[in-house]
C-alpha positions, 0 to 999 in steps of 0.5 A: 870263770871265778864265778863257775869253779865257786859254784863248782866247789859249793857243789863238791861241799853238798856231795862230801855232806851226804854219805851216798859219795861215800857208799858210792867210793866204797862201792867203787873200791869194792868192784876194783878188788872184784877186778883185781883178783880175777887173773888170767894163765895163757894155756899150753899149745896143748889146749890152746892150739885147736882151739884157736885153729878151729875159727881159720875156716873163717876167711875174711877177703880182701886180705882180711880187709873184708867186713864179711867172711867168706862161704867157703863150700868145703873144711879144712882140719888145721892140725898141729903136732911136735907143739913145744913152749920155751921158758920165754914164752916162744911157742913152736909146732907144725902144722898140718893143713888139709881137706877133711869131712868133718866140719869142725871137728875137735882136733885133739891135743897138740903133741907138747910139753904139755899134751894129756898123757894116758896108757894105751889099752889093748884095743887101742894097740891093737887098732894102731897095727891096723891099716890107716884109713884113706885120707878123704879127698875133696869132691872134684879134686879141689885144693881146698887151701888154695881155693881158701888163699885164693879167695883171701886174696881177690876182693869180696863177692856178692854179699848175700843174707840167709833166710828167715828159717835159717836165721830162726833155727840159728836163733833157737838153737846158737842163740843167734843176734838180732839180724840175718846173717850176713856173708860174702859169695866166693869171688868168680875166681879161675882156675889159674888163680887158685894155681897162682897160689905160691908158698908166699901167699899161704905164708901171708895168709897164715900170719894173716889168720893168727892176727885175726883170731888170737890178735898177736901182731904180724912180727910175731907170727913166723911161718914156714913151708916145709918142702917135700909134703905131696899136694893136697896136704901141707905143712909148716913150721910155726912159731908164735913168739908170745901168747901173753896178753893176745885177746884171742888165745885161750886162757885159765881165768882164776876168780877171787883169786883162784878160788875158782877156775874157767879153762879155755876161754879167750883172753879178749873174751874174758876181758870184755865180759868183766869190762861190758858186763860188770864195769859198764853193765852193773857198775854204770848202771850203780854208778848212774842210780847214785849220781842221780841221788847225789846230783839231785839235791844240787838245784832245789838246794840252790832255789831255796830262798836264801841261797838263790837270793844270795847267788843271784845279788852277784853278777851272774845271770840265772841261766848262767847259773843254772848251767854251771850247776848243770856242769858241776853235776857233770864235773862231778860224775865224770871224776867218780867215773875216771877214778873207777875206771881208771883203777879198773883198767890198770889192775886189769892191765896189770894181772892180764897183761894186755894194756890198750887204753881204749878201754879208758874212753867209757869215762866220757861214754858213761859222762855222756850217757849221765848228761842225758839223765840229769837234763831230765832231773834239772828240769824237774828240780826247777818246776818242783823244787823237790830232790825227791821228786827229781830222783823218782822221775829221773829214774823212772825215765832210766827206766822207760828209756830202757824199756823203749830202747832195750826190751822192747826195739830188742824184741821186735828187732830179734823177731825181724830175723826169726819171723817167729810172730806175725806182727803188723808192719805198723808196729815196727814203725812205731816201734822205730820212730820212738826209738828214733826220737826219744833220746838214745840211752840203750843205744848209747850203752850198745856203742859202749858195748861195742866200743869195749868189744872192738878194744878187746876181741881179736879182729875176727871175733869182734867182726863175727859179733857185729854180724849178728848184733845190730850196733846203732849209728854214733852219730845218730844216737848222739846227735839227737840225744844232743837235741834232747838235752839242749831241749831240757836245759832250754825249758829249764832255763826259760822256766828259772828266768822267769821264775820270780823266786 
């Protein structure tokens, strides 16, 4: 073990002689500066509100168990009113629930402390004397709410897929993922399980909703009917004790420090974006390009004359050796990787007020992903001796990885849905192979990907996202990404045991 820290420390001393840690820490210091003035104001009920009531004729079965969301044939408009928000955050308001014809319709503002307020014009006064207009019934007389409880409660039916032209116009038109979208049947319910219904069951379901798509916890969802409302409409009084921090509930995200403003976008949503598509996407990807650079010149250092034949005159073998400058590479990414992202989390933790940890298991995703890539740069160093040499085709490497396993599996994975080019079957069986056996690096980054997801988006969201992208199996992209490193380090050490300097 004295022997493995004395190469770990000599590994240290090269990367602190080269100014690359340096860039590599001011980098690092310059993207949690980036984080940190990035802050995130919940929005009033006004704005909020119909936002997030919007996404509750999605229903999940099983009592939001279900991976799949439920086809339900006919909307329901989710209405709030008398919306109100305490000094301590305490929102309250009504809600009207009933069956409308136009699907997804905007809402307007909730009627609050913080709804628009404008003059009418003569026309508008003059329409408000006018009749109302009928309320629109659902055809057959159905209690769309009920059937929608109903539904919640029994387990899911039969899941079916939509059809290639379907998944085309969605592809083109809402930029749909990369695989057909998939969607339970309504159960084969009776009548007397939509009567069954009671006011416990849409209180339940009700909570079940706001813990789903804003993410608050069921404690802190209250719900109660209010009596005297005639069937099919309904009404509750509702009160969400707290939007701080709740992935789910539309914010105001203030960039570099309120230099500019996005309005309405969901917190988790935010989240994910700064920790996907900046910290794992362009920060990983800087991080990686340095650390190979850094780490490369670690092995041909130690093969020169001098330094092998002075290694190699204490007891430790050469494979042993190698292996523990492997490790030290390693060692060595993964406290430049804990020390970015560890700070990135905090200050993020800190403005946004949402404090999951999991967040922090990058560090040893992105330490995984970096290990894949080195066993390619320690062969290299062992057969060429060159730093130069282990930089250029280690990133040339990065680089076919990416385009096998992004570019082109993306490809041929998007036009399996769309059907958009006629290709031969053979192809996506090549294409699949290559992807199967070569080491999985985009496959890793998309488990990072979903990883950040599953952390930040709230339950229904982050399920929505797995229906239309197709995440890779963890054990498979890990298992043979395993293999392919014991492969390289197995070549390399074979290769410098019987090496003769």
């Amino acid at each position: 073990m004295q022997q493995f820290f004395a190469i770990l420390k000599d590994s240290f001393r090269e990367a602190v002689d080269g100014f690359v840690i340096y860039v590599m820490l001011g980098l690092a210091l310059l993207m949690v500066a980036l984080v940190g003035s990035v802050s995130y104001e919940p929005e009033g009920p006004g704005a909020g509100l119909p936002k997030v009531l919007d996404q509750f004729n999605i229903v999940f079965p099983d009592k939001g168990r279900s991976q799949y969301p439920v086809g339900i044939p006919m909307p329901l408009a989710y209405t709030p009113s008398e919306a109100g928000l305490a000094a301590d955050g305490t929102m309250t308001f009504n809600l009207t629930v009933e069956y409308t014809d136009q699907p997804f319709r905007g809402r307007g503002p909730a009627a609050g402390n913080d709804a628009p307020k404008k003059e009418d014009s003569k026309d508008e006064k003059k329409d408000a004397k006018e009749e109302p207009k009928p309320k629109p019934k659902a055809p057959g007389g159905m209690d769309v709410f009920r059937f929608a409880i109903a539904a919640w409660k029994l387990p899911a039916g039969e899941k079916i897929k939509e059809d290639p032209r379907q998944a085309r116009n969605r592809f083109i038109n809402q930029g749909g993922g990369e695989k057909k979208l998939e969607i339970v049947m309504p159960p084969n319910m009776k009548p007397e399980d939509i009567r069954g219904v009671s006011d416990e069951d849409m209180v339940e379901f009700l909570q079940s909703q706001f813990v789903t798509f804003v993410g608050a916890s069921k404690s802190d969802v209250v719900v109660k009917r209010k009596p005297g409302v005639a069937e099919p409409e309904y009404q509750f009084e509702v009160t969400l004790k707290s939007v701080t921090g709740a992935r789910g509930w539309p914010h105001k995200i203030h960039i570099l420090f309120k230099a500019f403003t996005i309005d309405e976008v969901p917190l988790g949503v935010a989240l994910w974006f700064v920790q996907d598509q900046l910290v794992n996407g362009i920060g990983a990807a800087v991080t990686l390009l340095l650390s190979i650079v850094i780490t490369a010149f670690f092995i041909p250092n130690m093969l020169r004359k001098g330094s092998l034949d002075l290694l190699i005159s204490k007891p430790i073998g050469r494979v042993q050796l190698l292996i523990y400058k492997y490790i030290g590479g390693l060692t060595f990414i993964f406290l430049v990787s804990t020390f970015t992202i560890g700070l990135v989390w905090l200050v993020m933790a800190i403005r946004s007020g949402f404090w999951d940890p999991s967040f922090l298991l990058v560090i040893p995703a992105l330490t995984f992903t970096f290990a894949v890539v080195y066993a390619v740069s320690t062969l290299i160093a062992v057969l060429t001796r060159s730093a130069i040499a282990s930089i250029l085709l280690s990133v040339g490497f990065m680089f076919v990885m990416w385009l096998i396993g992004g570019v082109i599996k993306g490809f041929f994975d998007r036009n399996k849905v769309t059907q958009q080019f006629n290709l031969p079957e053979w192809s996506y069986t090549l294409v699949d192979t290559l992807n199967n056996i070569l080491p999985r690096y985009k496959d890793l980054d998309k488990l990072t990907t979903k990883l950040i997801a599953d952390t930040n988006l709230p339950t229904g969201l982050s399920r929505l996202l797995g229906l239309l992208v197709e995440f890779p199996s963890f054990g498979g992209a890990v298992s043979v990404s395993l293999l392919f490193i014991a492969l390289m380090l197995g070549l390399a050490s074979w290769r410098f045991a019987k090496r003769d300097g």
